[in-house]
N, C-alpha and C positions, 0 to 999 in steps of 0.2 A: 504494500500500500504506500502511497505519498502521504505523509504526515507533515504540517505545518506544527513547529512546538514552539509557543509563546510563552512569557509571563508577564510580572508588572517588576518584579524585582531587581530587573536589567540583563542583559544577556552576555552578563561575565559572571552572574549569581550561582553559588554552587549548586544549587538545586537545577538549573536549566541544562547545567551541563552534564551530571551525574544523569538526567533522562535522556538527552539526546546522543549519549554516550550508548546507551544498551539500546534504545529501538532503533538504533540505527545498524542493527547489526543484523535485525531482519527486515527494514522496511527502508524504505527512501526517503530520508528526512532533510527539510530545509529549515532553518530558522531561523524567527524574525520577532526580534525584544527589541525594548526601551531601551535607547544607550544608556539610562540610568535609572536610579531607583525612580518605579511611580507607581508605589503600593496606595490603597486607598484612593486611585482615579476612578473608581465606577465604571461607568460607561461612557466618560465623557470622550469625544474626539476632536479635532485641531479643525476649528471650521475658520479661527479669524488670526491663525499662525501658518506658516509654511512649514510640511515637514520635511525632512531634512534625513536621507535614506543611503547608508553606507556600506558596504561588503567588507564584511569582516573575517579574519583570519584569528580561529579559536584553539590553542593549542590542545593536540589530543585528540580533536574531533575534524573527521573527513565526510564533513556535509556541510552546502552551502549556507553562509549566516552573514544575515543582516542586522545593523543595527537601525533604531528610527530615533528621531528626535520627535516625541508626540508621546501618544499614550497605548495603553494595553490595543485597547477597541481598535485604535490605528493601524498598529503592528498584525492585527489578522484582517484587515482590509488592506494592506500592502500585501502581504502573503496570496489572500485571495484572488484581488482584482488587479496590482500591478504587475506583479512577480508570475501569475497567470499559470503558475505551477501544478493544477488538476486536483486539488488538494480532495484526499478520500477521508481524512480526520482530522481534526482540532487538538491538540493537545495545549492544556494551560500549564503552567508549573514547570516544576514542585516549588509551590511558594514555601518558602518560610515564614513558618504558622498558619494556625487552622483558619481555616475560610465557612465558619458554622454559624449556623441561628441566623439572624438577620445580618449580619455582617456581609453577606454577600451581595447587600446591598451596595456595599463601600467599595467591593474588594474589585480589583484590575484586573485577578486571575481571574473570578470566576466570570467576570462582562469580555473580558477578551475569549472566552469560550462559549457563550452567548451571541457575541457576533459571530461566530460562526456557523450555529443552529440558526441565527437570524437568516444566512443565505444558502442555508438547505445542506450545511456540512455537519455530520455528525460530532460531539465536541464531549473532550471528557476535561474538567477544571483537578487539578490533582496539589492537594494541600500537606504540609504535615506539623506538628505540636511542635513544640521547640522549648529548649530553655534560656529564653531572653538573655539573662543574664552570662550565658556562655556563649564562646561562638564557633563551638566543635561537634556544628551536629551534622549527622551524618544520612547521608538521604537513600542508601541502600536497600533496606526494607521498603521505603518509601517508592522508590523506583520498581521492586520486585509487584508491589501492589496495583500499582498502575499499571504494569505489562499485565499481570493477570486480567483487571480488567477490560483491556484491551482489548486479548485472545477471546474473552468472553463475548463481550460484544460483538466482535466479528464476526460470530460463529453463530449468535445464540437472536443477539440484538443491536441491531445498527439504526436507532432510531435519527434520521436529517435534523428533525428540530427539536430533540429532546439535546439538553444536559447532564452528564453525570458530573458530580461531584462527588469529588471522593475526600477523606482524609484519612490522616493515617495519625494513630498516639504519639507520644513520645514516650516512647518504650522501645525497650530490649524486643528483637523480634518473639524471640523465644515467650514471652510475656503477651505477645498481645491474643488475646480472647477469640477472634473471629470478627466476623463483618456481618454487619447489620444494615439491612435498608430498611430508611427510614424520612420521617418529613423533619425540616428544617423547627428548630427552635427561636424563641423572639431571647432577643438580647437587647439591653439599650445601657446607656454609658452617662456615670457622674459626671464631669468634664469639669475643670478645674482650670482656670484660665492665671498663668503666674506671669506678673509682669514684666520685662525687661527695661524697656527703660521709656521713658514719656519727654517730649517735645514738641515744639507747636506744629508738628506736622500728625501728630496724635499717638496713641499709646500702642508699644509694640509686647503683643503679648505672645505665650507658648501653652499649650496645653496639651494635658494630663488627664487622659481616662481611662476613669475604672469601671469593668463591664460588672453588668446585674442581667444575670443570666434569670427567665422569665418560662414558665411552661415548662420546665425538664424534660419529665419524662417522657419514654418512647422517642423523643429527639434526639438529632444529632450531639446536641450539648450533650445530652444526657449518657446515651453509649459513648462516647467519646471521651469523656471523664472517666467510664468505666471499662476501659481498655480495652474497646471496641475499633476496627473498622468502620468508617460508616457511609456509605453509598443514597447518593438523594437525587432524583431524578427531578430537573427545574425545566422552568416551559418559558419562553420571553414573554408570554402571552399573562398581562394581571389582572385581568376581566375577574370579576369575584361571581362564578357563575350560579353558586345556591342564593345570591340575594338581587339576581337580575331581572329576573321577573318581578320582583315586588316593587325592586326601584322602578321597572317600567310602570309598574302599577300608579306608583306614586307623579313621578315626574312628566308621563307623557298624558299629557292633559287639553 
């Protein structure tokens, strides 16, 4: 298969490499990341900037690779529509850190794998747990999980406009539990705004949030805390379809 592998965490990140390193060893892979970090861009894309599209030489890996100046969303509409490459899959990832509950609202891996399902390619977002505080993790396991996914789909389910999103714990492979499909949890964040410094040009701040994980169980939070796998099949489609008929009821008058 042709596989586009993107992320949002730049494409010298070691998770991007550690994947394009093993499925390139059975598929034909090109890749096209953010010349630099742009974790937390959603879905936005470069409508009132130029982007800015470079071929790059990644040591280690013998597949073609681009960098972009723009965003997640970008990087797989360059892959798809300029690079014109026939792409048969999506790959996002392996971010560093989990892309669970509502946060994939925020997240650049999981919208750069969503434009993909947006134009009919199948897309798998592939995430894993981390500990912040180190910067020795290792995305091994991480990558074994994603290939399995992979094989499965191919074989089993290759849905165009579905998402998978996967994560993986941080854990010891040997440790982890099995995989669980499941629906996404709500998450939402204290946010804590500490000042830097203030000027007549106005106050320049930073902040600081702490997630308050909402709904647990049976979610992805929820197995994923519990040393779970967790696989969650997303739609780009947010039509809330158990209360559209009643809204029609109400509103169309």
């Amino acid at each position: 298969m042709n596989i586009l592998i993107t992320n949002d965490d730049g494409i010298n990140a070691p998770g991007i490499i550690a994947l394009a390193k093993e499925v390139s060893k059975e598929h034909k892979v090109i890749i096209v990341a953010p010349r630099e970090q742009k974790s937390a861009s959603s879905h936005s894309i470069s409508i009132h900037s130029p982007i800015k599209i470079k071929e790059e030489l990644i040591e280690g890996l013998d597949c073609k690779a681009y960098s972009v100046v723009g965003t997640p969303a970008d990087c797989t509409q360059v892959g798809l529509s300029f690079l014109k490459e026939n792409i048969d899959v999506v790959i996002s990832g392996i971010n560093k850190g989990p892309n669970v509950g509502t946060d994939i609202l925020y997240s650049g891996t999981v919208s750069a794998a969503i434009e993909g399902a947006i134009y009919g390619i199948p897309s798998i977002a592939v995430s894993m747990d981390v500990d912040y505080e180190k910067d020795d993790e290792n995305y091994s396991k991480a990558v074994k999980w994603a290939i399995k996914v992979l094989n499965i789909a191919k074989e089993k389910y290759m849905e165009s406009d579905v998402v998978l999103n996967l994560n993986i714990p941080n854990l010891d492979e040997r440790d982890i539990k099995g995989i669980k499909i499941c629906k996404i949890g709500k998450s939402t964040y204290k946010t804590e705004y500490i000042l830097l410094e203030s000027n007549e040009e106005g106050d320049l701040y930073t902040t600081k949030g702490t997630r308050n994980d909402i709904e647990k169980d049976e979610t992805d939070l929820y197995y994923l805390s519990k040393g779970y796998v967790t696989l969650t099949p997303l739609h780009f489609d947010f039509t809330n379809f158990d209360i559209l008929e009643k809204v029609k009821g109400i509103f169309e008058i």
